[in-house]
N, C-alpha and C positions, 0 to 999 in steps of 0.2 A: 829195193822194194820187194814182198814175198805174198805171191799171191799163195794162201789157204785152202786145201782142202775143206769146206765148211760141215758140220755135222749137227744138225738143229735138232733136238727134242729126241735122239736117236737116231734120225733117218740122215745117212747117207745121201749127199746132191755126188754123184758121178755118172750115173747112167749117161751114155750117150744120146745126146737130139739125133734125129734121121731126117726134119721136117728143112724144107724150103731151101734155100738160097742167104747163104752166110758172106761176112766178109770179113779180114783181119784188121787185129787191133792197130795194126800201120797204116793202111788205106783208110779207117775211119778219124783216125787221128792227122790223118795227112787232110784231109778236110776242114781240119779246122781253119776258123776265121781270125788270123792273127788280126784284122781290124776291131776283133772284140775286144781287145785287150784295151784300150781306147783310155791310155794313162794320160792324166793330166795333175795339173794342181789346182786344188783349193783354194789357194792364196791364203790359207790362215799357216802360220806360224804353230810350229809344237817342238817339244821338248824330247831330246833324242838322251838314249841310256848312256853313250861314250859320243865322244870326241866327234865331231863339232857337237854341244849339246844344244844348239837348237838349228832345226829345220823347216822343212818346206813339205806340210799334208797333200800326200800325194792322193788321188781315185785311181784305178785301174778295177779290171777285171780277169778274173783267173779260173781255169779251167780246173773244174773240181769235182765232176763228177758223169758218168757216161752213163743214160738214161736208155733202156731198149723196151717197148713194147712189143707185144706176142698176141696172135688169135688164138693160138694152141697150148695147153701150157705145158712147160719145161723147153719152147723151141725156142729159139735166138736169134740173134742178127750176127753174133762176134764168133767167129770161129773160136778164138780161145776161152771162151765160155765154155761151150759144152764141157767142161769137165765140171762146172758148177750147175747146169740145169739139164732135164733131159725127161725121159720116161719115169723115171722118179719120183719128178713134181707132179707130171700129169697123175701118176696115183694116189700123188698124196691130196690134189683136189677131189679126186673122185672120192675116197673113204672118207674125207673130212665133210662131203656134201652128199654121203650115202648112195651114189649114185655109180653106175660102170661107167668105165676109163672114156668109152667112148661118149659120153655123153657131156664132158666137160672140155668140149670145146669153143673159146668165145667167140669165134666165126669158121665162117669157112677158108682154108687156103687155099689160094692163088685166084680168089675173088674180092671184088671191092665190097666193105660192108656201108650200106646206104641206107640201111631203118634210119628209123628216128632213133632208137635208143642202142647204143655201142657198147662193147665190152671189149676190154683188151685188159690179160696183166702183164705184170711191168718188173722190171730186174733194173736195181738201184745197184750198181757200181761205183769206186771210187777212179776217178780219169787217173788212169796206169800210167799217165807221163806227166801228171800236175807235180810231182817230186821234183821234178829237172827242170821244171817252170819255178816250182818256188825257190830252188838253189840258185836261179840265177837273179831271183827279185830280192825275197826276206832277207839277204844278208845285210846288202844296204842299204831296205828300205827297216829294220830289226818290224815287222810285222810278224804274226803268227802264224808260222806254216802250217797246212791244211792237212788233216786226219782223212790218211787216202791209199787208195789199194787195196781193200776191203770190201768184200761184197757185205752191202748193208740191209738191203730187203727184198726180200722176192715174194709175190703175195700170192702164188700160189704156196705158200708156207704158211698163209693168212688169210684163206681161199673162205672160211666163213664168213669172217667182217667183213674182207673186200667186197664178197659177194651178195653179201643182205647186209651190212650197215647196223648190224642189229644196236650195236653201243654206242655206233658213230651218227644215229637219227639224234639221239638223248645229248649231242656235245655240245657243248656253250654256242658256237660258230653254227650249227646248225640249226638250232633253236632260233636264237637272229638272224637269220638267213629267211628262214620260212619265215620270220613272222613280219620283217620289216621291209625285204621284199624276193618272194618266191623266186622273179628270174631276173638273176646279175642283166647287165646293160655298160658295164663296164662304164660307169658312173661310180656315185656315191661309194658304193662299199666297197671299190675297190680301193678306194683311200684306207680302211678301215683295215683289208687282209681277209676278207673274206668273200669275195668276189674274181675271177681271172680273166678282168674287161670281160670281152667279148666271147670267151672261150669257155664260160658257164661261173658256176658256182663253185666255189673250193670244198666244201659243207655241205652232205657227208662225204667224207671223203675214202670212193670207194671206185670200183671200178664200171660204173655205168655213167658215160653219158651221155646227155643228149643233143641234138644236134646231127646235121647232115654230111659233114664234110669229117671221113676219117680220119686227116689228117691234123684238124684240131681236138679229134675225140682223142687222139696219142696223146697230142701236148697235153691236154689238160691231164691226163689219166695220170702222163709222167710228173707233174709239176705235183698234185696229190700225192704219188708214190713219193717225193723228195720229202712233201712237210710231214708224212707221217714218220720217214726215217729220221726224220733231226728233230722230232717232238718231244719238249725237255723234259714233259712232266715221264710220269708209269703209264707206259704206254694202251690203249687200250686191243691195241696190235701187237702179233706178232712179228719183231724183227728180228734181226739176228745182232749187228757193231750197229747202234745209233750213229749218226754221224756227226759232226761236229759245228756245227754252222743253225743256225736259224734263216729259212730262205726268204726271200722280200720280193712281196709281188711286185714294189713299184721301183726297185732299183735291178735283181738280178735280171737275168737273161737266159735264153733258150736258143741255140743251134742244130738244127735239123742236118746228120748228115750220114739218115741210109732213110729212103731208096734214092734221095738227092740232096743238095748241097743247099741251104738255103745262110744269111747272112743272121747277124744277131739279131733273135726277135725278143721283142719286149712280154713279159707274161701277157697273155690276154690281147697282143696284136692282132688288127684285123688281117685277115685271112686272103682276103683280095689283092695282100700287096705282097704275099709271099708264097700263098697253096699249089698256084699256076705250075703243072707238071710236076708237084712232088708228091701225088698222090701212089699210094705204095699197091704193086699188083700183087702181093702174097699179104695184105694185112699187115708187114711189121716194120717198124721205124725205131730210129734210131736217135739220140740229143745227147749234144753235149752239155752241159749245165756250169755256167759262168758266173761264177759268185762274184757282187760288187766286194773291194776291200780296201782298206786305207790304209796308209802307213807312213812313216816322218822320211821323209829323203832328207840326206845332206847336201 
């Protein structure tokens, strides 16, 4: 696997972060929840490419992607980031929003932010060890291995939309959102993919929102940050590698594991059964992102 120096639009991501309290990419991978992986079978039957040609449709889940929100931009959770985010980003928010450096920050750090309405952006990662997870599944499950080890979006590189919505009010998904019902309940439309239960609205998908509890303002911000990177159409965002996947509010999954370790949550999980002590004292968390996936076992 070859992590990239990334270069977008001209600008350079190297500057170094100074902000907060980081951790490496071994201790946040060492957190991971191998009960998420949670293989079983279908019980239907399907048609394998070689020898035995037919099989047994396996479910599992697989780690495909490291989710890190910020109150600052360019800071991080992952030490081996900072060569990809840093003082760099935070200027390239500031000239993108007319504004000095210091004025584009989405909270304060090493304070809890408790408005009503949150900001946090987000660094879309591909999980740097989902390689060595697929070489030991895909070969005899012949499934699709996952387009990964790429940084895929960082929104301060998209620090307009993120931040006013100006294209993302006008999208199909937000248009039905407001019109059919202003606030998710994590009912109805979350059948539908535009809703994240309990965790707000998907539509627009930017970086504010709303609600009390920081720690669902991360999830939701990051599960956002995922569907604008894997968005098939011409994006109305700036990303940099789309990713490869379409995510699914009502099968994938979300692992919280910086400032603490929580189990696999359902998009849109209610918050009472997992927030309990993992609320973050600098503002910034961390997800693992566990995409459901099928495949023919023999």
């Amino acid at each position: 696997m070859r992590w990239n120096i990334v270069v977008a639009g001209g600008l350079c991501i190297s500057a170094l972060s100074a902000w907060g309290h980081a951790e490496s990419l071994a201790v946040l991978a060492g957190r991971a929840d191998t009960h998420c992986i949670d293989a079983s079978s279908t019980g239907q039957v399907c048609r394998r490419a070689s020898p035995p040609y037919v099989g047994i449709k396996m479910r599992y889940w697989q780690p495909v992607l490291l989710v890190e929100t910020v109150k600052r931009p360019g800071d991080t959770v992952v030490n081996e980031f900072r060569s990809y985010v840093g003082q760099s980003l935070r200027q390239a928010v500031a000239a993108a929003m007319h504004v000095e450096p210091e004025l584009v920050d989405s909270g304060s750090s090493g304070s809890i932010d408790t408005t009503f309405v949150q900001m946090n952006d987000v660094h879309v990662f591909g999980f740097p060890f989902s390689d060595i997870f697929s070489g030991g599944v895909e070969p005899v499950c012949e499934g699709p291995p996952d387009f990964t080890g790429i940084v895929s979006y960082l929104t301060e590189l998209d620090a307009v939309e993120w931040r006013t919505m100006k294209n993302e009010k006008n999208h199909w998904g937000a248009l039905i959102t407001n019109r059919v019902m202003p606030r998710c309940d994590g009912s109805d439309l979350s059948i539908s993919g535009l809703c994240m239960g309990v965790w707000g609205a998907l539509y627009p998908r930017g970086g504010f929102v709303s609600g009390y509890s920081p720690a669902v303002g991360s999830a939701a911000a990051a599960f956002r940050a995922v569907s604008i990177a894997a968005d098939p159409v011409i994006s109305l965002h700036r990303r940099l590698i789309p990713i490869q996947f379409s995510p699914n509010i009502l099968w994938d999954r979300m692992q919280m594991v910086y400032p603490g370790r929580s189990g696999c949550l359902e998009i849109g999980e209610d918050p009472r059964y997992w927030e309990d002590g993992k609320v973050s004292s600098d503002g910034k968390y961390a997800w693992i992102y566990w995409r459901k996936k099928e495949c023919c076992l023999f």
